[in-house]
KEDOZA-405795 format. One record per atom (N, C-alpha, C, O): residue in one letter; x, y, z. Coordinates in pm, whole numbers, plus 50000, padded with zeros to 5 digits. Example, Ala and Ser with C-alpha at 12.3 -4.5 7.8 and 13.67 -1.06 7.14 Angstrom:
KEDOZA-405795
A513194943150780A512304955050780A513204967050780A514244966850846S512854977550708S513674989450714S512905000350787S513415011450804
***
This chain:
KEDOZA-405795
X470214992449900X470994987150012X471604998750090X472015007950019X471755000450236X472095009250299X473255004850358X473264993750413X474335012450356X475865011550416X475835021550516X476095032150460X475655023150636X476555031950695X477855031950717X478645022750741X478065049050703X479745051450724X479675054550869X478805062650901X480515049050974X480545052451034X481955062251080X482915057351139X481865078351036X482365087051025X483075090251154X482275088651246X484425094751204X485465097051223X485495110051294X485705117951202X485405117251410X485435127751474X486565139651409X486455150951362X487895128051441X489175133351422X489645125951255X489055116651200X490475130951218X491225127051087X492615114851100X493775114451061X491665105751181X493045090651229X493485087451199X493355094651100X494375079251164X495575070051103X495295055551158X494795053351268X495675046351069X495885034851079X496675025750963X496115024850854X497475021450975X498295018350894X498604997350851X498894991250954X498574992050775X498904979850796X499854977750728X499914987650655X500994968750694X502664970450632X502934952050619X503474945050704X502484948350511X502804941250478X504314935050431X505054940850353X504634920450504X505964913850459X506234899550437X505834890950515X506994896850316X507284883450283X508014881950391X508304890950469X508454865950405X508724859650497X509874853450432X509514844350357X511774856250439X512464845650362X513674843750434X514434851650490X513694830550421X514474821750480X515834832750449X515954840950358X517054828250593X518064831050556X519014829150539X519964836850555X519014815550494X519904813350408X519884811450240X520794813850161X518564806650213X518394808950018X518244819849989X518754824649888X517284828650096X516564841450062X515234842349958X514654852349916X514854822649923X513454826449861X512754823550001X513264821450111X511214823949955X510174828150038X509994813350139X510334801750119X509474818350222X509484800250335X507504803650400X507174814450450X506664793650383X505654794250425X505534793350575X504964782850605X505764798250645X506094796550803X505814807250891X506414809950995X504464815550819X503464825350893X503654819550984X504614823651049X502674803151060X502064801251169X503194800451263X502994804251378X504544795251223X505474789651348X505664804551390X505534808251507X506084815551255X506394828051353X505074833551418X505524840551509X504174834051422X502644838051462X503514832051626X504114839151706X503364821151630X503734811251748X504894811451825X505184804151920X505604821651767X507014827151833X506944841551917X507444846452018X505914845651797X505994860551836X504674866551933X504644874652026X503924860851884X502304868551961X503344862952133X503494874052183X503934854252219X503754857252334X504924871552415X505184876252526X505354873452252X506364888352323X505384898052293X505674907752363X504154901252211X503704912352186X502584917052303X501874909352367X502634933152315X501804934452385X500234932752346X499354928752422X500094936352220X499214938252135X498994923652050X499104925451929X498724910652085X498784901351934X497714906051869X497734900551760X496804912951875X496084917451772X496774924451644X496044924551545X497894929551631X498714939551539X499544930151471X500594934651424X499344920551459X499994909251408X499354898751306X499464887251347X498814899751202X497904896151112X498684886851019X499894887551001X497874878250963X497774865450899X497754871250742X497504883250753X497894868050611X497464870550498X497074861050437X496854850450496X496864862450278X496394851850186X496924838250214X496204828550237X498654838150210X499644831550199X500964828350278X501874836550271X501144815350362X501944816050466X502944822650455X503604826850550X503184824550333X504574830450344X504604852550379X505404861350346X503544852550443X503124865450476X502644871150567X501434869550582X503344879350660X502594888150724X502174903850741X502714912150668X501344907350822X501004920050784X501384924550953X500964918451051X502234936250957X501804947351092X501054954751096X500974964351019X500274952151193X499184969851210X499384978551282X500084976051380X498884992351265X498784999651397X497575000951447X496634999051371X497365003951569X496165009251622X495465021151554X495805022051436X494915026951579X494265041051576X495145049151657X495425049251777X495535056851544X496395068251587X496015081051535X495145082451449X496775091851597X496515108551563X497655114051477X497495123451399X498925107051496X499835119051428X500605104351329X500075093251337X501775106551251X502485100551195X503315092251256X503505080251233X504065103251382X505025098251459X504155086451579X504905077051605X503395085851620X502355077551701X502205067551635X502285057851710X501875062351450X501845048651405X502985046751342X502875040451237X503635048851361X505195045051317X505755042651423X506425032351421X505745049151531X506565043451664X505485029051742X505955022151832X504075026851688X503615017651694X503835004851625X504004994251684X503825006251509X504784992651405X506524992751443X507254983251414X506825000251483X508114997751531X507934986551674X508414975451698X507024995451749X507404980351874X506774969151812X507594959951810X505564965451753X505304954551690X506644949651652X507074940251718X507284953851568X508154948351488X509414945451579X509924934251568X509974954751670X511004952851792X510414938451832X511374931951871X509034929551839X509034917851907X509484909951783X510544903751777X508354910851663X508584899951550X509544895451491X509614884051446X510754907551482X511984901351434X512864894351501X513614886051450X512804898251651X513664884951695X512764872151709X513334861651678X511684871351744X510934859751638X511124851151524X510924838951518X511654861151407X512144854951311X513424851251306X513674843151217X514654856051400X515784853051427X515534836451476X516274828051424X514764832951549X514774820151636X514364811551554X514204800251599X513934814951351X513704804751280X514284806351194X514164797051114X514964814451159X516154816151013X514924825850960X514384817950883X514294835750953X513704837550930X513644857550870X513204863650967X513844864850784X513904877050800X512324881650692X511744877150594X512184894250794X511094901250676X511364909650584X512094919050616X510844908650435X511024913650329X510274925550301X509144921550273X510304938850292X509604948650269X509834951150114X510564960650084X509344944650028X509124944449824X507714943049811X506824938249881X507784948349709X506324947349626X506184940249587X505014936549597X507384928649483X506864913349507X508614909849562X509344918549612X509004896249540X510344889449532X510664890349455X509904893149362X512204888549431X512254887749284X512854873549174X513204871849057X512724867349275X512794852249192X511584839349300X511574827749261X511174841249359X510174824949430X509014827949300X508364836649242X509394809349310X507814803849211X506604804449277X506494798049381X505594811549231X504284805849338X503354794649322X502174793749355X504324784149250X503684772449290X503954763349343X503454752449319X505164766349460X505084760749562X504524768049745X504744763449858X503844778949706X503294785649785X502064782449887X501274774649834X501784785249984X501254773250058X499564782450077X499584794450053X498584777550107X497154792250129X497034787850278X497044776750331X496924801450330X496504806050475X494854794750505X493814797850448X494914784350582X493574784950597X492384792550636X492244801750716X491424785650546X490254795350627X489084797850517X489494807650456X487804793950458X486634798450373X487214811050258X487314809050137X487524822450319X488004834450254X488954829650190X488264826250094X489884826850164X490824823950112X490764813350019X491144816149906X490264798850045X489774793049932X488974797549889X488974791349782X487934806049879X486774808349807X487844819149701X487744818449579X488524825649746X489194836149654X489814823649562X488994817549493X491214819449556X491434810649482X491024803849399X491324804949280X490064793649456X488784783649371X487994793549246X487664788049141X487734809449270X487264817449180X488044825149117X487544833549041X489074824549128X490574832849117X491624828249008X492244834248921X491554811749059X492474802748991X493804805148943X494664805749031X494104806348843X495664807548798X496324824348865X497414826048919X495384833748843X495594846848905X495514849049052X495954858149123X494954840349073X494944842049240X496424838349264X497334846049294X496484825249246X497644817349316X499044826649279X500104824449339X498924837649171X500444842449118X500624856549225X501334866049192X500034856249329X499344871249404X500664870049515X500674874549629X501594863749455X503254869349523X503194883549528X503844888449436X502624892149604X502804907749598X502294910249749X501544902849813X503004925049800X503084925949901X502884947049930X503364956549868X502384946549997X502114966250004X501914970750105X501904962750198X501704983450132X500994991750211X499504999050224X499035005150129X498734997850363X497705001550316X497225010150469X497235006250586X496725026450393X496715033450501X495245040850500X494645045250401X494805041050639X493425044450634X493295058350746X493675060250861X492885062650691X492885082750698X491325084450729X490575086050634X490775084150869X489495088050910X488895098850851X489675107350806X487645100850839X486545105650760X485535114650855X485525111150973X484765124850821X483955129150901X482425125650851X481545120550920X482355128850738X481005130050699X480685119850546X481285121250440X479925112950565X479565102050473X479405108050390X480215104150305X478575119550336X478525128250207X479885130850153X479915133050032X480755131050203X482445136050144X483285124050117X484455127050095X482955108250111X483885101450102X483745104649962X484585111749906X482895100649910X483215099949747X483875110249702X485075108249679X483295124949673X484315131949638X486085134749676X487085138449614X485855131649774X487545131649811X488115118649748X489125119349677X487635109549766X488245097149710X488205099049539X489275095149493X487415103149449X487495107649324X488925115649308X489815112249231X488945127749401X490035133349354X491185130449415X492205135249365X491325121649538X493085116849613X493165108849424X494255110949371X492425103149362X493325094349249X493745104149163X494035100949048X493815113449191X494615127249071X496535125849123X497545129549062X496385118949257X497475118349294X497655105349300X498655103449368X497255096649268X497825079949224X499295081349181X500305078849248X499225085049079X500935081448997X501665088349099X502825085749068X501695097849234X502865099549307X502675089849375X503635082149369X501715085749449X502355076349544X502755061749528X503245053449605X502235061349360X503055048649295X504355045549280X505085035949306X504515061249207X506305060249158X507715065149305X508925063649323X506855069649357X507885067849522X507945052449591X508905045349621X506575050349603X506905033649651X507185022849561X507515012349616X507155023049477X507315011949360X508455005449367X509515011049339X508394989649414X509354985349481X509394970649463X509784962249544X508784968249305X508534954049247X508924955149059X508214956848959X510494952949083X510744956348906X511064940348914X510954937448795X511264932748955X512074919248893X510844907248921X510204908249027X510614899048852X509304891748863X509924874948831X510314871548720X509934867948925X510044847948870X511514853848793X511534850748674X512704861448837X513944860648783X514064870848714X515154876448723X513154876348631X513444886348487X513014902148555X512074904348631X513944911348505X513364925448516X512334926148440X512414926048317X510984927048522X509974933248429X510344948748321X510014949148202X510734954848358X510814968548300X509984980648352X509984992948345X509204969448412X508494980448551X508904982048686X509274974448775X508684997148672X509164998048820X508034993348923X508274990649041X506784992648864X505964985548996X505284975648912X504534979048820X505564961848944X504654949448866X503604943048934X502834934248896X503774951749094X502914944249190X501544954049106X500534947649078X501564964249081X500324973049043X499484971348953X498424977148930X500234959348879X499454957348747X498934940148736X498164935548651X499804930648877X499154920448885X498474919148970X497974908048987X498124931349074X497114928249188X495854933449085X494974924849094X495514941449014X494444943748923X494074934648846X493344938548755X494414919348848X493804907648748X492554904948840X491534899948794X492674908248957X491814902949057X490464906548986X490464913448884X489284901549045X487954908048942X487714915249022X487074923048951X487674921249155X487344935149188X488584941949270X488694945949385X489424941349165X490674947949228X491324960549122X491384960949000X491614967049191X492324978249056X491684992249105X491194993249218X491725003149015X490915014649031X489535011349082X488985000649106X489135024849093X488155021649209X486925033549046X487285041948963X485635027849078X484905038548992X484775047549076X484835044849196X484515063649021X484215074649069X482705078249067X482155082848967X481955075349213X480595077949239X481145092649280X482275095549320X479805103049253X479395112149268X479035111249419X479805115849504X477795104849454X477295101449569X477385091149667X477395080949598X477435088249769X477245076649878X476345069549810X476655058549764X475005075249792X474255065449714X474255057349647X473675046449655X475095062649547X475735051449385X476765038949474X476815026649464X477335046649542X478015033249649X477165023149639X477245013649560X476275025449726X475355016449772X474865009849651X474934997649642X474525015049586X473935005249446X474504995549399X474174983649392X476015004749342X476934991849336X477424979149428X478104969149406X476924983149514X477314976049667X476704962349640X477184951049632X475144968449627X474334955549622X474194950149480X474044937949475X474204954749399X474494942049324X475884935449311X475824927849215X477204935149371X477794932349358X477664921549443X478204911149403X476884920949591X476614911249654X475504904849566X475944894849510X474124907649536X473374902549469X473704889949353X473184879149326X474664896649311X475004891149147X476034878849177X476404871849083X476584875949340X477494868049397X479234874349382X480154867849432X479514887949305X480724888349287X481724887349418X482924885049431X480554890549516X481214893249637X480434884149766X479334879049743X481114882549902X480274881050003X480134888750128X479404889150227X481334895750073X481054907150188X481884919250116X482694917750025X481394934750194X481874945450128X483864945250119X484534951850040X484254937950200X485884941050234X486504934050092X487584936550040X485304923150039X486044917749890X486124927249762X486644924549654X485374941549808X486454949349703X487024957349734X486944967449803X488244947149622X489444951149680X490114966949614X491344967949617X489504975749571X489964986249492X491354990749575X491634988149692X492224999149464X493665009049516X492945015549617X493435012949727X492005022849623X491495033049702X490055030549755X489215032849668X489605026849861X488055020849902X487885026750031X488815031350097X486345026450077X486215034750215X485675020850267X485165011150210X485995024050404X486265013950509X485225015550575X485535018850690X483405014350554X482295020850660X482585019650778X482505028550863X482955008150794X482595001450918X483885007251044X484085004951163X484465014450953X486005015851053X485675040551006X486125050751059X484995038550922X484995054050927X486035058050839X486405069550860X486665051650740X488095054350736X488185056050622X487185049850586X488845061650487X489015058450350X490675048550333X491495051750419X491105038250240X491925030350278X492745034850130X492245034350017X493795038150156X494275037250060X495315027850050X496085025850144X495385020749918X495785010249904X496615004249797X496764992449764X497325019349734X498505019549654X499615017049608X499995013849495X500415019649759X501705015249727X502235002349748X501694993049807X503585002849685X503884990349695X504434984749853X503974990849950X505194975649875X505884975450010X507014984250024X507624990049935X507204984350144X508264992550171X509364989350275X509124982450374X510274993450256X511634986050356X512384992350408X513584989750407X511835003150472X512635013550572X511605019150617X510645021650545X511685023550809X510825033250820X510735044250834X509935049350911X511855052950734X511575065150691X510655066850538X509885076050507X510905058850486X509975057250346X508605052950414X507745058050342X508065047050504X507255046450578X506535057150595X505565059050523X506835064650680X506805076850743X506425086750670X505585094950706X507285086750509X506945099250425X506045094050320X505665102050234X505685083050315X504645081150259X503355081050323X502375084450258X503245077150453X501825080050538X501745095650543X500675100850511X502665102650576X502525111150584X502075123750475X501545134750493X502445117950376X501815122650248X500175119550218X499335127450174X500035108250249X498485099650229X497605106450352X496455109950328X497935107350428X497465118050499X497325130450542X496465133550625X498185138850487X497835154850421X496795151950306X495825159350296X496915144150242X496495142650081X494895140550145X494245150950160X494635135650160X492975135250244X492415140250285X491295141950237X493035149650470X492925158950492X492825173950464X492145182650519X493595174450372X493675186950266X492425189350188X491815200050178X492075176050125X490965174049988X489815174450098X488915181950061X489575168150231X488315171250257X487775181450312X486555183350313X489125193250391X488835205650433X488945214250326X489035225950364X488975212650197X488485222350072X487225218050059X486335226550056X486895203650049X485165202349993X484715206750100X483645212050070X484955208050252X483795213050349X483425225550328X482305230550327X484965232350302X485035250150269X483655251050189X482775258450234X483455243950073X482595246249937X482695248549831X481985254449749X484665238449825X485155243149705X484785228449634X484615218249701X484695228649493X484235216949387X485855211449382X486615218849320X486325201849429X487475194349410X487785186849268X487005179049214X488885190149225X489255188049100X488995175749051X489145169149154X488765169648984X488885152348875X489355153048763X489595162948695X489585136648731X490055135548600X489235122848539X489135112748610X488685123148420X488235112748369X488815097548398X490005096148427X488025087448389X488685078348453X489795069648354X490475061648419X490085070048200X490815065348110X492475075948143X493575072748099X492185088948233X493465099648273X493995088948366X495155084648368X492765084748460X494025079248609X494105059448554X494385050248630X493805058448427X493885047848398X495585043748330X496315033848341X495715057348257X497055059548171X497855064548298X498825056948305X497905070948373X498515076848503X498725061048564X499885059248527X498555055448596X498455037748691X499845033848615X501005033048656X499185031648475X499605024848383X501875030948363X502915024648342X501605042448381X502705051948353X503475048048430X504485041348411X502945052948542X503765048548707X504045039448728X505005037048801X503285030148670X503935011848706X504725010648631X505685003748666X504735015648510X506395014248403X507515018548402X508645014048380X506815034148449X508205042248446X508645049148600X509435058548608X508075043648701X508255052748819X508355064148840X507365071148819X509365069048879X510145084448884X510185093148807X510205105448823X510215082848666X510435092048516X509325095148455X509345102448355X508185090048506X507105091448445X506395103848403X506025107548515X506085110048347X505365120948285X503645114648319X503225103148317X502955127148349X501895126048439X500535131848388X500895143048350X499295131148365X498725136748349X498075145148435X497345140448523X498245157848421X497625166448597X496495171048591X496195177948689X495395169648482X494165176448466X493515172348399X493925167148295X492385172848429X490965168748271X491345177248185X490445177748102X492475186748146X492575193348042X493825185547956X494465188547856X493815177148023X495005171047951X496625174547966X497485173747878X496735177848074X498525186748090X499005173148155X498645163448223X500385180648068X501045167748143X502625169848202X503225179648158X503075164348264X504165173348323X504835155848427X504255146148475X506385160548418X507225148948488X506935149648657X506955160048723X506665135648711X505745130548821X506685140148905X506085149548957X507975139548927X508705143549049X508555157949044X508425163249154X508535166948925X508015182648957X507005186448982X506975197749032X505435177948958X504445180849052X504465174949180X503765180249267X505155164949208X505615165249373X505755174149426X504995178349514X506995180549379X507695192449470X506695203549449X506955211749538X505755207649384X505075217649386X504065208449516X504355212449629X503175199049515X502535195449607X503135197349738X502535203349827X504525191549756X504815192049892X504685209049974X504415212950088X505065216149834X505115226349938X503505238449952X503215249749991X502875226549890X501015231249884X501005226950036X501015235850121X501005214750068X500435204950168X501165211450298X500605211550407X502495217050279X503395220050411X502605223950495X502765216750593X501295236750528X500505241450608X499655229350675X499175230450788X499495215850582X498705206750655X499635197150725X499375187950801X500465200450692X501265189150788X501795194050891X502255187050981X501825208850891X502415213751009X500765213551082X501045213051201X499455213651075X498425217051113X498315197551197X497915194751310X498785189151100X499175176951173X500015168251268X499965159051351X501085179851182X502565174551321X502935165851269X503285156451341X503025164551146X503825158951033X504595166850943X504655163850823X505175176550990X506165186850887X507805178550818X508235180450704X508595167850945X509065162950916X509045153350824X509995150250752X508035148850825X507825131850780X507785134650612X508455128950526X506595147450593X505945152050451X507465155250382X507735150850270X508445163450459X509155170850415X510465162850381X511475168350336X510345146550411X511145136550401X510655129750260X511535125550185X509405128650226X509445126850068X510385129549965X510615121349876X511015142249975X511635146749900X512955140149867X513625143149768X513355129149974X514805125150002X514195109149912X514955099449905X512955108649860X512405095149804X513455092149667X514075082149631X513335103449622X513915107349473X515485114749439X515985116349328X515955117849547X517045119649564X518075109749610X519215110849565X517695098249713X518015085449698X517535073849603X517975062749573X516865078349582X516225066049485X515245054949523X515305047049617X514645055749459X513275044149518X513545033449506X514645030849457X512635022449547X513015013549599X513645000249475X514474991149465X512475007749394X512734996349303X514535001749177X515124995349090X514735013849229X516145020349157X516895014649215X517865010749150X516845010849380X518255006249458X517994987349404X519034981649374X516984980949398X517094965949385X517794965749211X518624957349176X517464972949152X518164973649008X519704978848997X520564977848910X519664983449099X521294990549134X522144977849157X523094975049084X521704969249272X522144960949400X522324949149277X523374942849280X521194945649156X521324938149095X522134938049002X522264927148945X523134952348943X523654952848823X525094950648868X526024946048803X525044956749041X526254954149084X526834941149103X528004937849083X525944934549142X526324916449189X525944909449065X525274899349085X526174912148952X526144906748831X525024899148821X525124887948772X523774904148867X522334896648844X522234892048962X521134886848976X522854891349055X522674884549165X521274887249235X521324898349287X519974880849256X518874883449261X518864880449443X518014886049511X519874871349506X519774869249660X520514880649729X520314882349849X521614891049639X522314900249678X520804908949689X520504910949807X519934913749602X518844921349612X517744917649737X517034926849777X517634908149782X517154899749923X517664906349987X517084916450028X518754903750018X519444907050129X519754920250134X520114922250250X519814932550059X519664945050036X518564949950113X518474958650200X517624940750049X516354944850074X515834944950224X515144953850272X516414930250309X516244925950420X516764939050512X516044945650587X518674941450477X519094949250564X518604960850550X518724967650652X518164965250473X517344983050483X515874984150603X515734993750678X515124975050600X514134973350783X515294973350847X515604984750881X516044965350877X517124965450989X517714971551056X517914972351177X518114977850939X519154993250937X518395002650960X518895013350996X517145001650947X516265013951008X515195019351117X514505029051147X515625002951163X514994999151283X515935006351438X515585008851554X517065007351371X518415004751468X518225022751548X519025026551634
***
């Protein structure tokens, strides 16, 4: 089976930013995609940047195709300058979490449409629990020979961009004990989770087709891996973190995902062999980061080293600094650092919760006013 990539001049951005939808006055989730769809597309300039998901109670912002950091971030900002007073005119605020931390999903409503029941109907009990919500950023490509290897080795850096965004510890009421629970229930999916490490475009393709062949799939976009290349858009997608609820955490996380790409594919052009790790390393690395976030101890090599996630950060950031200044992202990269010094996302909803004596709608509303407050 033949895929073309259709490869990428420049190194683009495109970003999509997924958000629950919750009422405001309970603060659980309200299925009422379409009324805001119907509020908002006639303020936007763009209703294309305004996307539908699995589940009414969800939407996604996009950006266009962009060049720098500051260009798709000041793009989901005007999106979002229309949608929220949109949601003002229905009681309505957006949630930037990785999941909620108390709605049942079985009163959750499905987006119409073939795609969506066909997922479900084959999905069943795991589909319907897919209360989870993220970010997903796609970093243009030049040459079809280089997706794979770069995409093999951006997962050496999985567990950072887990344990900065990880922003789903409380699950149906209870602290999971993870700092990211969205990471470990979007992987029940049957082609969701890590992604295998092909050598070649070729092996792509193989797997490609029997995955259509065999029916797992009906089209290439149903797998759903953390990390997948986008042919048809030129793009590699990464598809890691959790949601997010400010757009400076925004900002320093694209901006990271995009040095991180850029970097890895102007070493393989150089003719350097880009590093890996067996796939049971970035299996325990997933696994780490979704438990322990911040605190996590990391595996950094097929040799087995291992070392705490936030001190190979800070050695990365200041690897990458030359590419972000080469991007015009020096600020944004160099704002990571403030991830872990304030605390991530899922440290402040555990904070917000110990303070209001469990109060799980005080963590809502935490959650709500941090977009707000950073919108301003």
């Amino acid at each position: 089976m033949r895929i073309d990539f259709h490869g990428s001049a420049e190194p683009t951005l495109g970003v999509e930013w997924e958000f629950a939808l919750v009422d405001r006055g309970t603060r659980d989730l309200r299925n009422d995609a379409n009324h805001l769809f119907a509020r908002a597309k006639p303020r936007l300039a763009d209703p294309t940047k305004l996307h539908k998901e699995l589940l009414r109670n969800t939407v996604e912002v996009v950006s266009g195709v962009c060049h720098t950091v500051a260009e798709a971030v000041a793009d989901l900002s005007e999106t979002l300058g229309a949608v929220l007073p949109a949601g003002d005119d229905l009681g309505l605020d957006l949630y930037g979490g990785g999941t909620h931390p108390f709605a049942s999903w079985t009163v959750q409503q499905l987006t119409e449409g073939h795609r969506y029941e066909e997922l479900i109907n084959r999905t069943q009990w795991w589909g319907r629990q897919m209360l989870i919500w993220g970010v997903h950023v796609h970093v243009g490509l030049p040459d079809q020979r280089r997706v794979m290897p770069v995409l093999s080795a951006l997962l050496n850096y999985y567990p950072h961009l887990q344990a900065l965004s990880a922003s789903s510890p409380i699950w149906a009421g209870l602290d999971t004990g993870y700092a990211s629970n969205r990471a470990l229930m979007f992987q029940q999916l049957p082609t969701a989770g890590l992604p295998f490490q092909f050598a070649e475009w070729a092996e792509f393709e193989s797997f490609a087709h029997d995955q259509l062949t065999t029916g797992v799939i009906e089209v290439l976009s149903e797998i759903r891996w953390d990390v997948r290349p986008a042919p048809h858009l030129g793009t590699l997608e990464n598809r890691i973190c959790d949601g997010v609820s400010t757009l400076r955490e925004l900002s320093a996380l694209v901006a990271l995902m995009h040095c991180l790409v850029v970097d890895l594919d102007t070493r393989l052009a150089a003719g350097e062999t880009l590093p890996t790790m067996p796939p049971w390393h970035h299996q325990e690395n997933k696994w780490r980061a979704a438990r322990y976030g911040l605190d996590a101890i990391i595996i950094t090599n097929a040799a087995s080293e291992e070392r705490l996630v936030t001190e190979d950060l800070a050695d990365l950031l200041e690897r990458l600094a030359p590419v972000a200044e080469r991007l015009g992202c020096s600020a944004e990269l160099a704002s990571v650092a403030d991830i872990p010094r304030r605390g991530a996302s899922y440290q402040r909803q555990r904070a917000v919760a110990a303070e209001h004596e469990g109060d799980l709608v005080a963590v809502v509303d935490a959650v709500v006013a941090e977009l707000r407050d950073s919108l301003r």
